[in-house]
Backbone as a ProteinNet text record, in pm:
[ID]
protein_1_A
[PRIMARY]
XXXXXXXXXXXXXXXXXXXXXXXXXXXXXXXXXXXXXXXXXXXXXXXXXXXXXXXXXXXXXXXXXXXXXXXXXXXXXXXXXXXXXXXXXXXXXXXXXXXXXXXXXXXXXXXXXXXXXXXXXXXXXXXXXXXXXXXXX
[TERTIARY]
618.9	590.6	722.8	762.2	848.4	847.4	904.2	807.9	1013.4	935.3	1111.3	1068.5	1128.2	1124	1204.5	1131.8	1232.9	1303.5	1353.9	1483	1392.1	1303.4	1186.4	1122.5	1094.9	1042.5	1130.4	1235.1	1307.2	1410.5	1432.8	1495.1	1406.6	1231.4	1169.5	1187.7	1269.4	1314.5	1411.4	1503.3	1604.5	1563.1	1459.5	1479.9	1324.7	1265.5	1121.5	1052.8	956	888.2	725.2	637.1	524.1	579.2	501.7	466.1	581.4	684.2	730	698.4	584.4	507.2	483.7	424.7	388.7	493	622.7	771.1	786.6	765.3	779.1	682.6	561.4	452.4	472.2	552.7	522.1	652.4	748.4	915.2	904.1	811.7	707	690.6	575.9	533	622.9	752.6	791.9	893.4	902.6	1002.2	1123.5	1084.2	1177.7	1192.6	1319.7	1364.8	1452.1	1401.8	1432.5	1467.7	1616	1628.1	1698	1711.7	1804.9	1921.6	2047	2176.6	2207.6	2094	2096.6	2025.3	2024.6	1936.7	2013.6	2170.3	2280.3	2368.9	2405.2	2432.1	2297.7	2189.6	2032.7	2034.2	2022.7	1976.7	2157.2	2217.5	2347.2	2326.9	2265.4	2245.2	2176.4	2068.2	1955.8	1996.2	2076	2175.7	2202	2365.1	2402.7	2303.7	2261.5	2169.1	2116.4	2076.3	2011.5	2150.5	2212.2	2350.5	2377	2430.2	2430.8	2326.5	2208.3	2116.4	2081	2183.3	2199.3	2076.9	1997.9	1884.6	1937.3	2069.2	2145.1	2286.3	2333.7	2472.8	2568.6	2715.5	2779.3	2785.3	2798.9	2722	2595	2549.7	2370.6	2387.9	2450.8	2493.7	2560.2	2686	2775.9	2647.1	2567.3	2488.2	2358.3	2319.8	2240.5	2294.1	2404.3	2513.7	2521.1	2539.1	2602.3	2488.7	2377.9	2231.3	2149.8	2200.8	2157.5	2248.9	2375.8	2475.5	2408.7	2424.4	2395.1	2213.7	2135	1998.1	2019.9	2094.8	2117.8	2232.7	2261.3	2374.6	2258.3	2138.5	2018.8	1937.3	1929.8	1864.3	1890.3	1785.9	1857.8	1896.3	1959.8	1998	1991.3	1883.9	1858.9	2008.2	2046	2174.7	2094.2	2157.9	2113.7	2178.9	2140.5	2194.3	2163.5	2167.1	2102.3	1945.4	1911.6	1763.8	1693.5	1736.6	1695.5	1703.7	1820.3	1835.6	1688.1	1688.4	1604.2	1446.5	1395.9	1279.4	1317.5	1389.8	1368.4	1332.5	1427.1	1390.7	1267	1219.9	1057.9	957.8	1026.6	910.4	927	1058.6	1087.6	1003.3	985.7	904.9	743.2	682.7	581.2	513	630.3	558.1	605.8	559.7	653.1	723.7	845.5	936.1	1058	1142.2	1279.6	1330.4	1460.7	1559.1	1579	1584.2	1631.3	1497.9	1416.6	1263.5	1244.6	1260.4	1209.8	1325.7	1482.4	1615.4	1501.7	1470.2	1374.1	1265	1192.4	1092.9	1158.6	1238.6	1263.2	1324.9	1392.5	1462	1336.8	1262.6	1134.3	1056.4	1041	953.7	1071.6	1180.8	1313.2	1262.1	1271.9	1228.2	1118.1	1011.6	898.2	811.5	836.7	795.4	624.5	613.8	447.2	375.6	490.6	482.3	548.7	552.8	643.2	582.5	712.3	637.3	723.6	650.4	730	708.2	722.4	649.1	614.7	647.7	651.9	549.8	435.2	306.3	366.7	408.6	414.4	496.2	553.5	620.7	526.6	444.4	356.1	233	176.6	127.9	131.2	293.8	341.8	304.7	414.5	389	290.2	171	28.6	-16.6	63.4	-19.5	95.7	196.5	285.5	244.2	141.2	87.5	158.9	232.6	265.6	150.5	158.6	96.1	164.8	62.5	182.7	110	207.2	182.2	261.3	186.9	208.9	208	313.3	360.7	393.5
2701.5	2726.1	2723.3	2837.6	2812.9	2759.6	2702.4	2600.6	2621.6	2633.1	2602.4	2484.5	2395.7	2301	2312	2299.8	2283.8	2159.3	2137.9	2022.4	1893.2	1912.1	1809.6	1770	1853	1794.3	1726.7	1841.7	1793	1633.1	1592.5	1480.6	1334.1	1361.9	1248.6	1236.1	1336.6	1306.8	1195	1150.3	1072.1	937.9	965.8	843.1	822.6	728.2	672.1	618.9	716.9	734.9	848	830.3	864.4	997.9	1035.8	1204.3	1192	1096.7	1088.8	1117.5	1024.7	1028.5	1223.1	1289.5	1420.7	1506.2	1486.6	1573.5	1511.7	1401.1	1366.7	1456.4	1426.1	1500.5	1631.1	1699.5	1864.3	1877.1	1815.1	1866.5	1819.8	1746.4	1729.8	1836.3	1938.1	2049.8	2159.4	2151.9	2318.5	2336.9	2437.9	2509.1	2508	2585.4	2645.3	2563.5	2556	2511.6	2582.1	2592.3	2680.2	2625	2629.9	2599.3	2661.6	2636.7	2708.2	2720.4	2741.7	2686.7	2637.6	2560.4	2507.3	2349.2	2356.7	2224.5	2105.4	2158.8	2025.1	1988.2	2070.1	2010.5	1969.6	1986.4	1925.1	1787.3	1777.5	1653.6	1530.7	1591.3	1540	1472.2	1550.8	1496.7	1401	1403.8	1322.9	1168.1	1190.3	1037.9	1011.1	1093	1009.7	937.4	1032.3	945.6	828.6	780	699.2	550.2	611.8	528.1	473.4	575	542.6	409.4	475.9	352.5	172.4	192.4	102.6	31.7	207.3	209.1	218.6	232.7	276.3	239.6	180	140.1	246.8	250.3	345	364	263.1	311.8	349.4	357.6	399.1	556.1	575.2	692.7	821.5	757.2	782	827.1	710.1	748.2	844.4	881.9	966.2	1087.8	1121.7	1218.7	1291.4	1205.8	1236.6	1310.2	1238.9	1269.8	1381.3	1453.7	1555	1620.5	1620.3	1747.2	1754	1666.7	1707.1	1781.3	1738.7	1835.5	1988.1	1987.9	2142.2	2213.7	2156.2	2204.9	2302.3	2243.9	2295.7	2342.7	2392.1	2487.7	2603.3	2726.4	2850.4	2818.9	2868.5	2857.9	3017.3	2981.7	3112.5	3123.5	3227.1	3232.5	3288.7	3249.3	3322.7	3417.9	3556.4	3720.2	3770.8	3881.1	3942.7	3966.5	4014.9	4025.5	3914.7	3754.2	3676.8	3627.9	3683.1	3633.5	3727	3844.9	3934	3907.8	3832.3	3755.8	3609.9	3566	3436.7	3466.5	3580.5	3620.8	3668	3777.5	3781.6	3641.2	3565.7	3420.8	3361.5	3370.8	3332.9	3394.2	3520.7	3584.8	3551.8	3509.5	3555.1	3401	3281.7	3159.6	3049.9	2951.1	2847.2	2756.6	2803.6	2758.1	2730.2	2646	2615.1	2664.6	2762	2832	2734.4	2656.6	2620.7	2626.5	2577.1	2604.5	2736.1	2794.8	2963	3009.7	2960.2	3009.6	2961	2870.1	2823.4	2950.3	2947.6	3010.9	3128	3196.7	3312	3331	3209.2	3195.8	3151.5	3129.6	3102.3	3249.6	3317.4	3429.3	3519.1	3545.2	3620.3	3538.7	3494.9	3427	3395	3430.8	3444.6	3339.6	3233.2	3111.3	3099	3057.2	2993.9	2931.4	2848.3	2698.6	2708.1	2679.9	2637.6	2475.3	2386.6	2284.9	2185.6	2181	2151.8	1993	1953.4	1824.2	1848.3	1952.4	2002.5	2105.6	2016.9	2104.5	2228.7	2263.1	2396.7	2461.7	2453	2529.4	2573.4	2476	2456.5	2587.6	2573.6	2666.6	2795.5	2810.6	2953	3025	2927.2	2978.9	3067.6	2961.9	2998.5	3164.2	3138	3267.2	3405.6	3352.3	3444	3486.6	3430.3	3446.6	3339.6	3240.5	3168.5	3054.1	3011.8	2917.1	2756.7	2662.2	2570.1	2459.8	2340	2233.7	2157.5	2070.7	2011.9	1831.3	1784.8	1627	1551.7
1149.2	1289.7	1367.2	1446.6	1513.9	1675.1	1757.1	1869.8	1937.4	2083.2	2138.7	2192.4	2249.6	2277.7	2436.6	2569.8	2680.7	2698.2	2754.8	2771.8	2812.7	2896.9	2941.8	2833.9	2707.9	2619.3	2534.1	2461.7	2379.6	2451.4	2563.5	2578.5	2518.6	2530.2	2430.3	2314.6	2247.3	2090	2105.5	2249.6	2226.2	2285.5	2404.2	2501.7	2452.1	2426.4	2440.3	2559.5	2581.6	2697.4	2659.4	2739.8	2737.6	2703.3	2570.8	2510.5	2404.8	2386.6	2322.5	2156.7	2173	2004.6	2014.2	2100.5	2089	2055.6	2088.5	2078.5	1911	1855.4	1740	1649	1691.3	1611.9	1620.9	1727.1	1716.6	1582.9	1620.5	1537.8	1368.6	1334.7	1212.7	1151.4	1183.8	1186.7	1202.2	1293.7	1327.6	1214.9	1163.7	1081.8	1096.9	1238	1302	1437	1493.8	1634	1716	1839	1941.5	2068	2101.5	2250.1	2322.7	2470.8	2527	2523.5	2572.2	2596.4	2706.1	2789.8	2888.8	2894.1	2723.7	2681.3	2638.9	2617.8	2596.8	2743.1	2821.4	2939	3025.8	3003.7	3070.4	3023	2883.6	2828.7	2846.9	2823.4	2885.2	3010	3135.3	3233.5	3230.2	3134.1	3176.8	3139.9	2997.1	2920.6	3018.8	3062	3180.2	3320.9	3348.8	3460.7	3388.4	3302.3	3224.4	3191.4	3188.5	3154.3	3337.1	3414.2	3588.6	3600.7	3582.7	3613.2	3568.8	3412.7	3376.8	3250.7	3229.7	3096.2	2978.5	2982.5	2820	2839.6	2717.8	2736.4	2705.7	2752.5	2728.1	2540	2440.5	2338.2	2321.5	2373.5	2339.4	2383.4	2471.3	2526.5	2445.2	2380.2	2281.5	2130.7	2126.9	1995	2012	2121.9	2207.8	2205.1	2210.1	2259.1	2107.1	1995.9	1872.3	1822.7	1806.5	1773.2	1830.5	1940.5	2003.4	1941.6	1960	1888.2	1743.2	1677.2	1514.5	1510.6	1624.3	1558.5	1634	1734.6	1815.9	1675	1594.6	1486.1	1423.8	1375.6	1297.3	1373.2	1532.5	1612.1	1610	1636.8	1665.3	1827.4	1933.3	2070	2123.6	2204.1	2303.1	2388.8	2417.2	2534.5	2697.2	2754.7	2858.2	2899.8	2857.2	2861.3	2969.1	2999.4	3088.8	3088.4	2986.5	2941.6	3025.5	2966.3	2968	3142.1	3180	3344.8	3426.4	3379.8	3376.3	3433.3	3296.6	3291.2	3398.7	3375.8	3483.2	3622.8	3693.5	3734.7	3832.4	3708	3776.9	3777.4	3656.6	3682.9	3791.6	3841.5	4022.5	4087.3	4054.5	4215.1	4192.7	4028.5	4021.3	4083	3988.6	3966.9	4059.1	4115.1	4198.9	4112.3	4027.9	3921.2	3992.8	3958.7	3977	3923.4	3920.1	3882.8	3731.4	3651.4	3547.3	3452.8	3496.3	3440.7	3428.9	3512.8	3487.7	3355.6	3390.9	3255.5	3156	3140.2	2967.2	2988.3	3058.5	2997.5	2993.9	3038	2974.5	2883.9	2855.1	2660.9	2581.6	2610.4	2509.2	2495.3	2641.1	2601.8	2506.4	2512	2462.2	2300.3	2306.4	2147.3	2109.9	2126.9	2071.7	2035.9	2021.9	1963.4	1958	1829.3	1828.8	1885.5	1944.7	2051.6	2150.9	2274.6	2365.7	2439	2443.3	2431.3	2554.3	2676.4	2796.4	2854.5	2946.1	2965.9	3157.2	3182.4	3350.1	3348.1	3407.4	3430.7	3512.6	3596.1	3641.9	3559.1	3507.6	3352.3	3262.8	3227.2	3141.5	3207	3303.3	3370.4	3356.3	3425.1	3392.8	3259.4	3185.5	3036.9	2956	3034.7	2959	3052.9	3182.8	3253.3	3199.7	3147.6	3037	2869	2865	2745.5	2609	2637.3	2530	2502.4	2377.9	2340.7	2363.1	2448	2532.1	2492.8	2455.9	2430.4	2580.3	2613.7	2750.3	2701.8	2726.6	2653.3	2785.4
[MASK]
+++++++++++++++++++++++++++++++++++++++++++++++++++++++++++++++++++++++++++++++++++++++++++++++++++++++++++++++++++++++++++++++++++++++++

């Protein structure tokens, strides 16, 4: 099964938090892995904020950091092309999406995936009114 994973989802592979167990249970199952190139400076952000706040130590951070690079090593990575700016795009005009939410879903629809697997109900929404098959964590 190939499944992209948006940045909202894929960051419960690192930090434990509700749906967490579900981002575990889907990456079980998928074959294949799919993300954006907007999913290592995202989840980057999210460490650091997590570190700012004083939820993770600057090692925990460091080992957070390492552990995301080495599974994005074994991802395919959507780019964001034109095509893909393309589609975000119209999901702007169609859907009430945030400019970074809409970049994923249009690297997920650009890649086809079996799964798309978000944790942001209005993403999640879209998706489905885009015709993907959506797991919501």
């Amino acid at each position: 099964m190939k499944v992209f994973l948006d940045t909202s989802a894929f960051v419960k592979r690192y930090v434990e938090e509700p749906g967490s167990d579900a981002v575990a249970a889907v990456l079980a199952e998928a074959e294949d892995l799919v993300v954006s190139s907007l999913c290592l400076p995202e989840c980057i952000s999210a460490f650091r904020r997590l570190t700012r706040d004083g939820h993770v130590s600057e090692g925990e951070y460091e080992r957070l950091k390492n552990h995301l690079l080495g599974d994005l090593d074994d991802a395919a990575v959507c780019h964001v092309v034109p095509e893909v700016l393309e589609l975000a795009v119209d999901h702007l005009e169609r859907h009430p999406l945030r400019t970074l939410d809409a970049l994923q879903l249009a690297c997920a629809r650009a890649t086809l995936p079996d799964l798309f697997v978000t944790a942001d109900r209005k993403q999640a929404e879209a998706a489905r009114m885009e015709g993907l098959a959506v797991r919501e964590v």
